[in-house]
HTML snippet that shows the backbone in 3Dmol.js (N, CA, C, O; Angstrom):
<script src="https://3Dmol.org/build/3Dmol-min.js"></script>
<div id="view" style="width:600px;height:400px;position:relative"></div>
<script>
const pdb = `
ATOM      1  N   UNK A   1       0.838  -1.196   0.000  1.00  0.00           N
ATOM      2  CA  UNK A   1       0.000   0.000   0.000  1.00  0.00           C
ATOM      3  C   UNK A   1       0.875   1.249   0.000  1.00  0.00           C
ATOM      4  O   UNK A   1       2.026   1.231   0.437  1.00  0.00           O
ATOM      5  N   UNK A   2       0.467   2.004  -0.352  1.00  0.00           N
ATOM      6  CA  UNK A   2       1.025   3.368  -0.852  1.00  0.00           C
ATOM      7  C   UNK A   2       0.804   4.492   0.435  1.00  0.00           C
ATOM      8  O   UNK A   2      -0.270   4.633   1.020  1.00  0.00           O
ATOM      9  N   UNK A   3       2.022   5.236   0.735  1.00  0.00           N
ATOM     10  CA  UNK A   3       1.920   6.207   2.169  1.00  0.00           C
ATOM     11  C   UNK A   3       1.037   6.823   1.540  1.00  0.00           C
ATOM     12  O   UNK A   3       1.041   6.719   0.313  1.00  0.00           O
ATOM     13  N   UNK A   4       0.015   7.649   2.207  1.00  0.00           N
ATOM     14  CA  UNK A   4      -0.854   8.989   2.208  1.00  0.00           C
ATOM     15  C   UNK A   4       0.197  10.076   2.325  1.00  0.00           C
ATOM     16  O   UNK A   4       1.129   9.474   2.859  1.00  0.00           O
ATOM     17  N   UNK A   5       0.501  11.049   2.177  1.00  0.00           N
ATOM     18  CA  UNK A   5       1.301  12.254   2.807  1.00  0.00           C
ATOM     19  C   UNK A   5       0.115  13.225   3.476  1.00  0.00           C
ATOM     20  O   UNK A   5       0.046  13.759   4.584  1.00  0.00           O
ATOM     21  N   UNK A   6      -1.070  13.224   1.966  1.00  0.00           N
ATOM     22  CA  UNK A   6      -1.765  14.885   2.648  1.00  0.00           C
ATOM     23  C   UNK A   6      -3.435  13.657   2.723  1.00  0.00           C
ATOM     24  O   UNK A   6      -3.693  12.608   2.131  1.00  0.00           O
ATOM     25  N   UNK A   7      -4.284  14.562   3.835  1.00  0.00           N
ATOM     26  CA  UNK A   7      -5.601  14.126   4.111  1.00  0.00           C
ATOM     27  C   UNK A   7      -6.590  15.899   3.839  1.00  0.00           C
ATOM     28  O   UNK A   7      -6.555  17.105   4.086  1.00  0.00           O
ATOM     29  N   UNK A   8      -7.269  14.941   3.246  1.00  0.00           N
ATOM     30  CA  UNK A   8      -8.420  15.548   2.687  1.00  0.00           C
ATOM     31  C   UNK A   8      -9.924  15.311   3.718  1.00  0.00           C
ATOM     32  O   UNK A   8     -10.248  14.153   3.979  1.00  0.00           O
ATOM     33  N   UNK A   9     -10.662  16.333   4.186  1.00  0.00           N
ATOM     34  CA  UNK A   9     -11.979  15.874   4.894  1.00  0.00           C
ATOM     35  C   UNK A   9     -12.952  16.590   4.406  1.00  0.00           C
ATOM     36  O   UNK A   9     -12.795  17.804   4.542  1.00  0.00           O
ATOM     37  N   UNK A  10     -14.155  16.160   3.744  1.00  0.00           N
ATOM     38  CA  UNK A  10     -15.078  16.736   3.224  1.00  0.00           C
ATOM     39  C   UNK A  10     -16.333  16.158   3.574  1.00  0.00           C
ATOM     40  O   UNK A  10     -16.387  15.008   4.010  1.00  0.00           O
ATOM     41  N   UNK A  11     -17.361  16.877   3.414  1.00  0.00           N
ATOM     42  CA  UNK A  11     -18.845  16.945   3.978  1.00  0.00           C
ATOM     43  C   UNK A  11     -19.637  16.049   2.863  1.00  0.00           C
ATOM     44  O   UNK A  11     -18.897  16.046   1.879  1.00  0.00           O
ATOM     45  N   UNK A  12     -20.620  15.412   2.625  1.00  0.00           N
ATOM     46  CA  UNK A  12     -21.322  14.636   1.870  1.00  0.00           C
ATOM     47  C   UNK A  12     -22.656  14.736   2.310  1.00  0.00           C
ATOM     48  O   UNK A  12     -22.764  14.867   3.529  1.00  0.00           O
ATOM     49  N   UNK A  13     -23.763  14.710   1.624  1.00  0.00           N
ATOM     50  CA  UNK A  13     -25.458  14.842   1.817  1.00  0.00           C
ATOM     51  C   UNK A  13     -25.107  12.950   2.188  1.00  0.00           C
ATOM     52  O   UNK A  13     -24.255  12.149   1.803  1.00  0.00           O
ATOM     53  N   UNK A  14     -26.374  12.889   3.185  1.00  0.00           N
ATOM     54  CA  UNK A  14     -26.351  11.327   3.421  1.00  0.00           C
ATOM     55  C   UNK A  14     -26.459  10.632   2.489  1.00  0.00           C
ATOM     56  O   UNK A  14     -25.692   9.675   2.391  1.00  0.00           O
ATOM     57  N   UNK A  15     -27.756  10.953   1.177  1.00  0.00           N
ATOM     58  CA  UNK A  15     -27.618  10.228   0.547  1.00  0.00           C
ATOM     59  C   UNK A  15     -26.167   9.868  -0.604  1.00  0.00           C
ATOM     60  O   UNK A  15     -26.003   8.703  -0.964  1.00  0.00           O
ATOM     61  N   UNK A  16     -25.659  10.454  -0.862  1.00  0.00           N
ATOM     62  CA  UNK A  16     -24.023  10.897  -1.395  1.00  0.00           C
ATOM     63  C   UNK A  16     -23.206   9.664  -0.902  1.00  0.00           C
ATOM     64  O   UNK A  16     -22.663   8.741  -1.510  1.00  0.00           O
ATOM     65  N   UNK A  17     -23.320   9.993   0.469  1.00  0.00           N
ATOM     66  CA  UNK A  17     -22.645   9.161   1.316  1.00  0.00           C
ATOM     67  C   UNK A  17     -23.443   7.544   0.896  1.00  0.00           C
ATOM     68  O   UNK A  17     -22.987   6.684   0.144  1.00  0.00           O
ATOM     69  N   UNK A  18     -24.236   7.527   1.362  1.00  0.00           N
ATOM     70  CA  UNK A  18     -24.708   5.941   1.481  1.00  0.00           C
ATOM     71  C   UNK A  18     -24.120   5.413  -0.345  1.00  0.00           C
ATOM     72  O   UNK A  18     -23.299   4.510  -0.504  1.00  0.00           O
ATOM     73  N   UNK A  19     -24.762   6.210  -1.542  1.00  0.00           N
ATOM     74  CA  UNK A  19     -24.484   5.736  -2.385  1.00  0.00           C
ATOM     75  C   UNK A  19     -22.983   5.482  -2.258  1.00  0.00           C
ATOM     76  O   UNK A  19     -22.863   4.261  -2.356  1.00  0.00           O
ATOM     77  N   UNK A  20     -21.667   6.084  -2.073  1.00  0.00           N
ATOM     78  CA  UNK A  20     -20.367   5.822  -2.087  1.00  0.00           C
ATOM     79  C   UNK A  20     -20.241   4.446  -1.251  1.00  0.00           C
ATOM     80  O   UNK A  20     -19.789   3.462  -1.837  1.00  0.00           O
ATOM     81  N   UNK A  21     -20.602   4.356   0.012  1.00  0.00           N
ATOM     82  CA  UNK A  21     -20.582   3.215   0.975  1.00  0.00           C
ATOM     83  C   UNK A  21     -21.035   2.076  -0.127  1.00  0.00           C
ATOM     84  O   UNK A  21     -20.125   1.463  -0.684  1.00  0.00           O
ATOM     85  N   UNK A  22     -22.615   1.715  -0.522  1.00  0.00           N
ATOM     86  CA  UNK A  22     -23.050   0.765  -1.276  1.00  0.00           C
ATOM     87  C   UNK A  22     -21.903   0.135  -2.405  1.00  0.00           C
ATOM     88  O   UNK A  22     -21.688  -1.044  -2.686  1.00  0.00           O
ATOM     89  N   UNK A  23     -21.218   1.451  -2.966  1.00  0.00           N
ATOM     90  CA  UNK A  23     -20.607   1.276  -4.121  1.00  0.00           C
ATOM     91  C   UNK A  23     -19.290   0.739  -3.682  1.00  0.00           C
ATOM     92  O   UNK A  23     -19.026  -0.361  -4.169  1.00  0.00           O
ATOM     93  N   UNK A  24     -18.420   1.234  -2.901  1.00  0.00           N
ATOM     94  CA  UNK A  24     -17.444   0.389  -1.782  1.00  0.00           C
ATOM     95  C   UNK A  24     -17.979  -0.686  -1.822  1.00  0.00           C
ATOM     96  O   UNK A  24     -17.786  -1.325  -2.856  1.00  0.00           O
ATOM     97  N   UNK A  25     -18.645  -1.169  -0.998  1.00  0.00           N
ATOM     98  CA  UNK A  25     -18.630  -2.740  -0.797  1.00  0.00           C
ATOM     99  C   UNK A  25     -18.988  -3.734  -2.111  1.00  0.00           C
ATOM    100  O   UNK A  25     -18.756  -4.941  -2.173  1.00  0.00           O
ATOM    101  N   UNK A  26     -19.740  -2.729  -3.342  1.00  0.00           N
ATOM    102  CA  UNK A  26     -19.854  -4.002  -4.590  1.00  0.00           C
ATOM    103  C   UNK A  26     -18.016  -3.851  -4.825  1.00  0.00           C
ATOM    104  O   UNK A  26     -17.340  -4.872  -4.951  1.00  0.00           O
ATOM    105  N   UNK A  27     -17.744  -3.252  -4.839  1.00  0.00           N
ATOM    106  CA  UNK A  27     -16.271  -3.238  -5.029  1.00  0.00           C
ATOM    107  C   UNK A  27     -15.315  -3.961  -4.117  1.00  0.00           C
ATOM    108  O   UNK A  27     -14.178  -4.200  -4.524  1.00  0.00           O
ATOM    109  N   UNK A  28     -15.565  -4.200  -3.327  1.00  0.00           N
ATOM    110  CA  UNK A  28     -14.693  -4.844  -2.211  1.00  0.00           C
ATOM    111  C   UNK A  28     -13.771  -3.843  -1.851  1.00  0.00           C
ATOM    112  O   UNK A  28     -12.648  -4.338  -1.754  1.00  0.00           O
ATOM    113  N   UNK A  29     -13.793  -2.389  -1.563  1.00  0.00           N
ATOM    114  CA  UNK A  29     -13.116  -1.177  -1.372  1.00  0.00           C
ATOM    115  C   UNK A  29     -13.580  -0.735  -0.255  1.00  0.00           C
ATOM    116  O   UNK A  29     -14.749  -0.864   0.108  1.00  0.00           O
ATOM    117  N   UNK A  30     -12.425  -0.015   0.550  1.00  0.00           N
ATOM    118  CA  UNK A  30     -12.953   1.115   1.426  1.00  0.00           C
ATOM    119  C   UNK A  30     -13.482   2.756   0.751  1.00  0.00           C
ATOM    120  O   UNK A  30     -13.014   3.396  -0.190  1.00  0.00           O
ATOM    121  N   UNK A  31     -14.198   2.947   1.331  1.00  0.00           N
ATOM    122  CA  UNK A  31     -14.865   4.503   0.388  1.00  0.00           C
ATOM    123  C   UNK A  31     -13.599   5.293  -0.014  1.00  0.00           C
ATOM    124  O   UNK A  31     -13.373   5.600  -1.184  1.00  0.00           O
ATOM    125  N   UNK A  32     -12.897   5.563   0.873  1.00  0.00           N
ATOM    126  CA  UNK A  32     -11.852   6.131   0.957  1.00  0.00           C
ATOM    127  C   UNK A  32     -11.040   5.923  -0.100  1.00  0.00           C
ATOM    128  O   UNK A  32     -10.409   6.875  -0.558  1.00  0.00           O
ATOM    129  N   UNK A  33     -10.920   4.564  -0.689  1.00  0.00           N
ATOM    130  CA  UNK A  33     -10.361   4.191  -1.952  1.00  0.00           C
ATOM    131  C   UNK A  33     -11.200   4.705  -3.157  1.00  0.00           C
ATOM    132  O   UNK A  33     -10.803   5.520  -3.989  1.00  0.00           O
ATOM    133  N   UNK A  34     -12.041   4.291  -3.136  1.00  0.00           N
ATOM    134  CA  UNK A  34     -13.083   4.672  -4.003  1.00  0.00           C
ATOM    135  C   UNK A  34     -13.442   6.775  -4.266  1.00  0.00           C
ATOM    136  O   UNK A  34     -13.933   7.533  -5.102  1.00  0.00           O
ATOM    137  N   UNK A  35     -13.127   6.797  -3.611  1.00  0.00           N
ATOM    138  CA  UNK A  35     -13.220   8.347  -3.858  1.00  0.00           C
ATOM    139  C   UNK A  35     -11.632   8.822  -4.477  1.00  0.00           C
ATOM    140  O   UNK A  35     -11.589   9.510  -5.497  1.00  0.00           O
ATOM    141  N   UNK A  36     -10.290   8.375  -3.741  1.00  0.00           N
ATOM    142  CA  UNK A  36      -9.442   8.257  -4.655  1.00  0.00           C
ATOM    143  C   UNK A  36      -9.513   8.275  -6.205  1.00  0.00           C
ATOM    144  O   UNK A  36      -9.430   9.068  -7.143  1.00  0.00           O
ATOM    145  N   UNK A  37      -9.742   6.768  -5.911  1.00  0.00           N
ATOM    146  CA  UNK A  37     -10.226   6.515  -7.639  1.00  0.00           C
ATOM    147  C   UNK A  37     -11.220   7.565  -8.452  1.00  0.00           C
ATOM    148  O   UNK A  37     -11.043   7.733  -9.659  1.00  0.00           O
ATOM    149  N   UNK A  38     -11.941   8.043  -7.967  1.00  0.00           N
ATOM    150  CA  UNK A  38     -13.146   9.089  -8.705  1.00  0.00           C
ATOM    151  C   UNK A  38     -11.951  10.642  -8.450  1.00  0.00           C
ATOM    152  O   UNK A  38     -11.915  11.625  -9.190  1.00  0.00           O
ATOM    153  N   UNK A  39     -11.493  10.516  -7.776  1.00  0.00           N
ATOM    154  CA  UNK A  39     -10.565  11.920  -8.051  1.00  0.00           C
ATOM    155  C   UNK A  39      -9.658  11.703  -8.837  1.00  0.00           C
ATOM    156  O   UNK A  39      -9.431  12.711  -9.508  1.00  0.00           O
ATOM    157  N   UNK A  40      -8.899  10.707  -9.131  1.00  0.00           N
ATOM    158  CA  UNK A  40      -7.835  10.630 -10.368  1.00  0.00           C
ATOM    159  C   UNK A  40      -8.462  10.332 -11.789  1.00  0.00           C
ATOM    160  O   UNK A  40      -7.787  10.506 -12.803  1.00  0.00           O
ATOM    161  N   UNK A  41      -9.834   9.855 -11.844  1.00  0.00           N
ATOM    162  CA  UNK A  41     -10.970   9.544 -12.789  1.00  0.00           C
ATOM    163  C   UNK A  41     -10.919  11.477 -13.483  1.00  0.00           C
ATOM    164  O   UNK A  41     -10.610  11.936 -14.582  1.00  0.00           O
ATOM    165  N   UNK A  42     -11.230  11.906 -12.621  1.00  0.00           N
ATOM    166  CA  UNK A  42     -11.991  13.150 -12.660  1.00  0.00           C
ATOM    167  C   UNK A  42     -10.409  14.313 -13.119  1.00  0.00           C
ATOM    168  O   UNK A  42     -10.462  15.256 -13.909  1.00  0.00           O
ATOM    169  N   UNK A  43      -9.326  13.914 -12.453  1.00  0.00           N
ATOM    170  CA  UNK A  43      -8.360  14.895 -12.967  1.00  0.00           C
ATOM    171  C   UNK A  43      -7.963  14.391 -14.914  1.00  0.00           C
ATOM    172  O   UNK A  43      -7.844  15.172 -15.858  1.00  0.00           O
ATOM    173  N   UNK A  44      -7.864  13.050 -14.930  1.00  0.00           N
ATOM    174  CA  UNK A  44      -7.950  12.783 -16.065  1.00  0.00           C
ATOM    175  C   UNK A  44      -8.372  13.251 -17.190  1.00  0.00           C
ATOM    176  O   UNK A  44      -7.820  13.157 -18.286  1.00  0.00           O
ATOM    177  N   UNK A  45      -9.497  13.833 -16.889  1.00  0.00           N
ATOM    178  CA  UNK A  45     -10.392  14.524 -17.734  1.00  0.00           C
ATOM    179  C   UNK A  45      -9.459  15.577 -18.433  1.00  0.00           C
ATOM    180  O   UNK A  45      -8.714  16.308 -17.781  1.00  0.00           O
ATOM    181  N   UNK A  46      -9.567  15.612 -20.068  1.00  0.00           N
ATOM    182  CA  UNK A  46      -8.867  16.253 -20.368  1.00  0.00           C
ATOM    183  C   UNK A  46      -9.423  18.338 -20.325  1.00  0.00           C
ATOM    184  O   UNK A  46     -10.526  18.673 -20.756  1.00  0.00           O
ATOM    185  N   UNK A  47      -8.826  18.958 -19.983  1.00  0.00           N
ATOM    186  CA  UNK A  47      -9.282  20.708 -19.524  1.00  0.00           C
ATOM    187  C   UNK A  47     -10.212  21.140 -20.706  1.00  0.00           C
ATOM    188  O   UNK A  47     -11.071  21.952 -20.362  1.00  0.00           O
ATOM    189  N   UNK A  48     -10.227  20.796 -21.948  1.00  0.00           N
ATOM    190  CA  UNK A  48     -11.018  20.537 -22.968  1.00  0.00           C
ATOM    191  C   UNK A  48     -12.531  20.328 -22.034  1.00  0.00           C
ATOM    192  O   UNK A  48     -13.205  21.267 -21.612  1.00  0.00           O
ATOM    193  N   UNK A  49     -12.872  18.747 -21.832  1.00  0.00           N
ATOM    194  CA  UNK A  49     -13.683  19.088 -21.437  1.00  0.00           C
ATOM    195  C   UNK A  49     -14.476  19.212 -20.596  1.00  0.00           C
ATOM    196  O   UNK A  49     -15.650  18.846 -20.528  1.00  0.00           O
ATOM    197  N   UNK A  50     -13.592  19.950 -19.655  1.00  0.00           N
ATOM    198  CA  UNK A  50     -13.948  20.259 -18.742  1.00  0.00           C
ATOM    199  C   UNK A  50     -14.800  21.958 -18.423  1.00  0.00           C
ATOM    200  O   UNK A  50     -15.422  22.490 -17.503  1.00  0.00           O
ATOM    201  N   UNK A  51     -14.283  22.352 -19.998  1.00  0.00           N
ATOM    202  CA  UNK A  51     -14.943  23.631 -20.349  1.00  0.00           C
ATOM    203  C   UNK A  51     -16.687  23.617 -20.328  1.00  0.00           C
ATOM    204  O   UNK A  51     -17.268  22.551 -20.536  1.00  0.00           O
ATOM    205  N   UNK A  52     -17.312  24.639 -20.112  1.00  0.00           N
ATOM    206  CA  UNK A  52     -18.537  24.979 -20.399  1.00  0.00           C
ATOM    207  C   UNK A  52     -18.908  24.776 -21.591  1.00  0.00           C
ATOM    208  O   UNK A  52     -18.476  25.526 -22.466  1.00  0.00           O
ATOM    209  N   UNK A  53     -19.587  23.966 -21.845  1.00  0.00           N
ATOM    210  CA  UNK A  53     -20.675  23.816 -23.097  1.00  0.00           C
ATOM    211  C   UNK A  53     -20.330  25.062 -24.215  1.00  0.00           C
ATOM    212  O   UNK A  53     -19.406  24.976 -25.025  1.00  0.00           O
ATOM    213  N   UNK A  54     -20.988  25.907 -24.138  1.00  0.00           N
ATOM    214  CA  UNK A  54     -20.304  27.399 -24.710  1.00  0.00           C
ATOM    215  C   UNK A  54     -19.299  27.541 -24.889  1.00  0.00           C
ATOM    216  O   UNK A  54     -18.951  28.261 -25.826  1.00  0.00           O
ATOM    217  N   UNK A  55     -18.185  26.789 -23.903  1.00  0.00           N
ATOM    218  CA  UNK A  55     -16.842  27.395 -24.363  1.00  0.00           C
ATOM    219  C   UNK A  55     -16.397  26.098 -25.596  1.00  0.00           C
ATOM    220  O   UNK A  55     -15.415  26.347 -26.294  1.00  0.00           O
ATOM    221  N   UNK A  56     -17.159  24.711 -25.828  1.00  0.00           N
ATOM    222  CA  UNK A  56     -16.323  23.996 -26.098  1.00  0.00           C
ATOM    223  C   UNK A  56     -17.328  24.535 -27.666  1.00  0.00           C
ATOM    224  O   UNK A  56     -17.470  23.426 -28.181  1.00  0.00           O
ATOM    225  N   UNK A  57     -17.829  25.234 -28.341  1.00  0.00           N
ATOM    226  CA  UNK A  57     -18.481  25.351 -29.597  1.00  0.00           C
ATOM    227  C   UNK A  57     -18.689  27.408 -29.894  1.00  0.00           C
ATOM    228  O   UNK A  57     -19.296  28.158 -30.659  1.00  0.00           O
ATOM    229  N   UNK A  58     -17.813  27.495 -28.814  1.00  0.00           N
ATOM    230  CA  UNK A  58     -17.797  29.208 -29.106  1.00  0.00           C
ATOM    231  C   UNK A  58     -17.501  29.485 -30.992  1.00  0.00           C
ATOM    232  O   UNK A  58     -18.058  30.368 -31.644  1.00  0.00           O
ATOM    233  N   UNK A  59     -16.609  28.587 -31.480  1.00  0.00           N
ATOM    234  CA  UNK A  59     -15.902  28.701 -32.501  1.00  0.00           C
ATOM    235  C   UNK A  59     -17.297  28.622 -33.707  1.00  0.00           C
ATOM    236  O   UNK A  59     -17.210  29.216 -34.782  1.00  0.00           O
ATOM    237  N   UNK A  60     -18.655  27.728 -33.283  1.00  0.00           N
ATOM    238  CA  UNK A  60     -19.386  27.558 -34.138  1.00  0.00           C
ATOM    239  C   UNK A  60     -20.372  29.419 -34.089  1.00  0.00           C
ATOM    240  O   UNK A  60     -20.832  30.090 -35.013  1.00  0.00           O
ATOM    241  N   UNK A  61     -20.344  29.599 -32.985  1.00  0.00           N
ATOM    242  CA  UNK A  61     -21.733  30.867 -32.539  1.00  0.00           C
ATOM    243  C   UNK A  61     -21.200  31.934 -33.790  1.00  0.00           C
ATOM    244  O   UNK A  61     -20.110  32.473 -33.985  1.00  0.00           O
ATOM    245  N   UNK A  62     -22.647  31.975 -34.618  1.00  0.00           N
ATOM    246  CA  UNK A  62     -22.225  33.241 -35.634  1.00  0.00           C
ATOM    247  C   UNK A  62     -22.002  32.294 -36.605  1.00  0.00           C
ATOM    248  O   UNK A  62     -21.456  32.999 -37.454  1.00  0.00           O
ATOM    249  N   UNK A  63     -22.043  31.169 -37.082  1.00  0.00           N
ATOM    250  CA  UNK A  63     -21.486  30.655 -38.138  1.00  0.00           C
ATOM    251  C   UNK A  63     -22.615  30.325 -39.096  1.00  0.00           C
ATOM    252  O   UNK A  63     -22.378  30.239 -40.300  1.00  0.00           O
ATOM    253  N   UNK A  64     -23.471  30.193 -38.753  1.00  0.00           N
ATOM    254  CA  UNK A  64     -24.928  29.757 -39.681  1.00  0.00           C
ATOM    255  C   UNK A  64     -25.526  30.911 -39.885  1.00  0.00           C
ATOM    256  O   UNK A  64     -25.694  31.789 -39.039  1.00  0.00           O
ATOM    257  N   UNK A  65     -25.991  30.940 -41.463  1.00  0.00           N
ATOM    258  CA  UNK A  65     -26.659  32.198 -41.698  1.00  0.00           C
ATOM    259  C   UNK A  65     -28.262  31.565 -42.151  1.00  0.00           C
ATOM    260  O   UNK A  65     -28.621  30.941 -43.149  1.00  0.00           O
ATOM    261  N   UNK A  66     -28.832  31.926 -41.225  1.00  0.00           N
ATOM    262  CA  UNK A  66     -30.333  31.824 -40.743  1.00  0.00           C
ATOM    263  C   UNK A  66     -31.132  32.425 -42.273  1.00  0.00           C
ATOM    264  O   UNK A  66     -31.986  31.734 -42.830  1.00  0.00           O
ATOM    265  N   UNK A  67     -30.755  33.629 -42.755  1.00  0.00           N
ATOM    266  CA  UNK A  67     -31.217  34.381 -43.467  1.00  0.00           C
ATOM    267  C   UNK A  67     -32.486  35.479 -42.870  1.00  0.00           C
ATOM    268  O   UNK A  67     -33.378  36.055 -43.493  1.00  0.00           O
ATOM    269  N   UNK A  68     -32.118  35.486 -41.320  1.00  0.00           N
ATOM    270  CA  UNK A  68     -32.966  36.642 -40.904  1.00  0.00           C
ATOM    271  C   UNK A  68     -32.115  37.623 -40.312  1.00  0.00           C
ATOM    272  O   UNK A  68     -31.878  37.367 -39.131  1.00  0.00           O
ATOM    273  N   UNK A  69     -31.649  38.525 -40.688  1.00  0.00           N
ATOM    274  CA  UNK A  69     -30.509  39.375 -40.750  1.00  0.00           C
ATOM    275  C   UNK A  69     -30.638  39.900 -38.967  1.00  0.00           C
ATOM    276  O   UNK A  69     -29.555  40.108 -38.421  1.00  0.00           O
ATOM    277  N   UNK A  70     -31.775  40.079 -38.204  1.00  0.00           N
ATOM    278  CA  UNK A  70     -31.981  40.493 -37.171  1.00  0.00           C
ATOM    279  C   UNK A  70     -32.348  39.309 -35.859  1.00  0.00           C
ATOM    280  O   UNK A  70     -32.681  39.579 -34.704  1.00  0.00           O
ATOM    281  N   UNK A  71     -32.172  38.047 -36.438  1.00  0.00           N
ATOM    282  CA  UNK A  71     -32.199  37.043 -35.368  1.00  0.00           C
ATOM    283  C   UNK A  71     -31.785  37.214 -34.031  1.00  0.00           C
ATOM    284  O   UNK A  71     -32.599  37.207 -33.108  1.00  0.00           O
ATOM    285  N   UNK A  72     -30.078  37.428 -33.799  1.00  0.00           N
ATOM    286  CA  UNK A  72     -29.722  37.415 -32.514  1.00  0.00           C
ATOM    287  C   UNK A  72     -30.342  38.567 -31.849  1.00  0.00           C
ATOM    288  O   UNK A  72     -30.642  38.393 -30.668  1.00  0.00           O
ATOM    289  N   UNK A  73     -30.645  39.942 -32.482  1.00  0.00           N
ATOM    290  CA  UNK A  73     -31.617  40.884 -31.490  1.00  0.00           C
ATOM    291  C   UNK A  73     -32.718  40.199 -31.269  1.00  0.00           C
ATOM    292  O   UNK A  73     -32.955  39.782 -30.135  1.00  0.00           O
ATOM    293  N   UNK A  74     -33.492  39.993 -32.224  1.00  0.00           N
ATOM    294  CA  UNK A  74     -35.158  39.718 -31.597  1.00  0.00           C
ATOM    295  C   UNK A  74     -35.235  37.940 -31.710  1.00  0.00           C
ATOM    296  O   UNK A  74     -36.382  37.896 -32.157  1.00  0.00           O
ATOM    297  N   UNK A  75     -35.041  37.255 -31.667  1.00  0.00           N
ATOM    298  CA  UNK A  75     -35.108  35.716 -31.877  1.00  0.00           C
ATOM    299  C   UNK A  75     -36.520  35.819 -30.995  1.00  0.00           C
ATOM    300  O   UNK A  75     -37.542  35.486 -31.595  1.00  0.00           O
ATOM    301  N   UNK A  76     -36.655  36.294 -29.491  1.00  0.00           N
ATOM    302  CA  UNK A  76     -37.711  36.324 -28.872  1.00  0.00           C
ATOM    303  C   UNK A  76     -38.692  36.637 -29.594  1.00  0.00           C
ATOM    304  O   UNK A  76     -39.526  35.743 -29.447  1.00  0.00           O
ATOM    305  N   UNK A  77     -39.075  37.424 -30.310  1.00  0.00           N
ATOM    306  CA  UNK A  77     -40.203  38.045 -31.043  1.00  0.00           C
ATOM    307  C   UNK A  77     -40.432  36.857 -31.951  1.00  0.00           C
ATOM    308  O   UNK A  77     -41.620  36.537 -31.990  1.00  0.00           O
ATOM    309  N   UNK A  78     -39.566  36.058 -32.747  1.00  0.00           N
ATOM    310  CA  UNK A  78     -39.435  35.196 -33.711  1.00  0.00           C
ATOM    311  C   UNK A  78     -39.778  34.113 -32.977  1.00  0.00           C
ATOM    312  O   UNK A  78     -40.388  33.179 -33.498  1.00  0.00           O
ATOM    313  N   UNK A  79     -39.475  34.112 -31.862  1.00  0.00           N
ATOM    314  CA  UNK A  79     -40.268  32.671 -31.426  1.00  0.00           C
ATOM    315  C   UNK A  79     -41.535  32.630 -31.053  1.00  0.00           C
ATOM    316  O   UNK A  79     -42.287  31.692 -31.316  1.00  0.00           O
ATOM    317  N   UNK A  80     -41.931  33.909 -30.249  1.00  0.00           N
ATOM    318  CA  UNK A  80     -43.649  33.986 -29.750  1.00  0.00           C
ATOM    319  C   UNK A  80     -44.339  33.790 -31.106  1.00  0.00           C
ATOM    320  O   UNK A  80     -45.345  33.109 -31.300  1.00  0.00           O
ATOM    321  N   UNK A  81     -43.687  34.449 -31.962  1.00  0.00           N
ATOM    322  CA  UNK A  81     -44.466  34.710 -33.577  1.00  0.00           C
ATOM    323  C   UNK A  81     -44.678  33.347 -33.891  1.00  0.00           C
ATOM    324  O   UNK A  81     -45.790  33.083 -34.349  1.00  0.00           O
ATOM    325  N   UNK A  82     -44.138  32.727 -33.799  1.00  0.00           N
ATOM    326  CA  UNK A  82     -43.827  31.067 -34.586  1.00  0.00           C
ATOM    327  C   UNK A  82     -44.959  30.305 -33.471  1.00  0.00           C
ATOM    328  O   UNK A  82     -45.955  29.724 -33.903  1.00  0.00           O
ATOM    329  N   UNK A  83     -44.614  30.411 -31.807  1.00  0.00           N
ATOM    330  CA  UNK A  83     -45.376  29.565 -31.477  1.00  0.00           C
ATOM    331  C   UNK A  83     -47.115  29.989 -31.492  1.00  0.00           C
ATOM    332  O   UNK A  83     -47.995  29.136 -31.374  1.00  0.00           O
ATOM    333  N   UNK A  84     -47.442  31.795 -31.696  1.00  0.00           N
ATOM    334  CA  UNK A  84     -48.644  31.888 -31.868  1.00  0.00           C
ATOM    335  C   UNK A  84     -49.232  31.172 -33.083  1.00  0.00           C
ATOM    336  O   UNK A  84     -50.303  30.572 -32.990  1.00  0.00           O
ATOM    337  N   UNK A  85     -48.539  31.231 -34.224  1.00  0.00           N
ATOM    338  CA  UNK A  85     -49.403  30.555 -35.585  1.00  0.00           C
ATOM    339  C   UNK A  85     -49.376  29.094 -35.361  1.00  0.00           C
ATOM    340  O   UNK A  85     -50.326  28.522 -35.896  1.00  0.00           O
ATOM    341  N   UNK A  86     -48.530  28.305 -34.699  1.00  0.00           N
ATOM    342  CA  UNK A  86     -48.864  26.863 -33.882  1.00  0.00           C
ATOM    343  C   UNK A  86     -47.999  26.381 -34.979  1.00  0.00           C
ATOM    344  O   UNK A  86     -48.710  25.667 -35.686  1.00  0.00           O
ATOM    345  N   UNK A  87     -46.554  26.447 -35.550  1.00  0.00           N
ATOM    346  CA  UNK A  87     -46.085  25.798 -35.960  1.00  0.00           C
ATOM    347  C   UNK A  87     -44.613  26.446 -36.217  1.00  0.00           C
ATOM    348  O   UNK A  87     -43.735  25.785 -36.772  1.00  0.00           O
TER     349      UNK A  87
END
`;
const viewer = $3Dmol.createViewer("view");
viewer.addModel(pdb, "pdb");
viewer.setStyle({}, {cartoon: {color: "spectrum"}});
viewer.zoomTo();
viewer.render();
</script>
């Protein structure tokens, strides 16, 4: 087994908790392991995407031409309009 150096203590909603416990024991793990594992899971993640939705398609916004020259101002108006005629 591998030394710890630094300890971490954090708060959990019960249910949080119970699900981690349940999931420990199908595992044959202490939680403690198991949350390990979901933190090196989770750094893995490449910063990509870990971005906001928005940030990961900023490159598309503005790229389609609708052919209604005033969309991004009024889109609201364009939508009540659309859903009053029911289609």
């Amino acid at each position: 087994m591998q030394y710890m150096e630094d300890q971490l203590t954090i708060r959990l909603p019960r249910e949080l908790s119970r699900a981690l416990r349940q999931r420990a024991t199908q595992m044959q793990r202490k939680p403690s392991e198991v949350v390990r594992i979901a933190v090196k899971e989770f750094l893995a993640i490449p910063e990509r995407m870990r971005e906001r939705p928005v940030e990961r398609v900023r490159d598309l916004i503005g790229s389609l031409n609708s052919g209604i020259p005033d969309l991004a101002t009024r889109h609201r108006d364009y939508i009540i309009k659309k859903l009053r005629r029911g289609g």
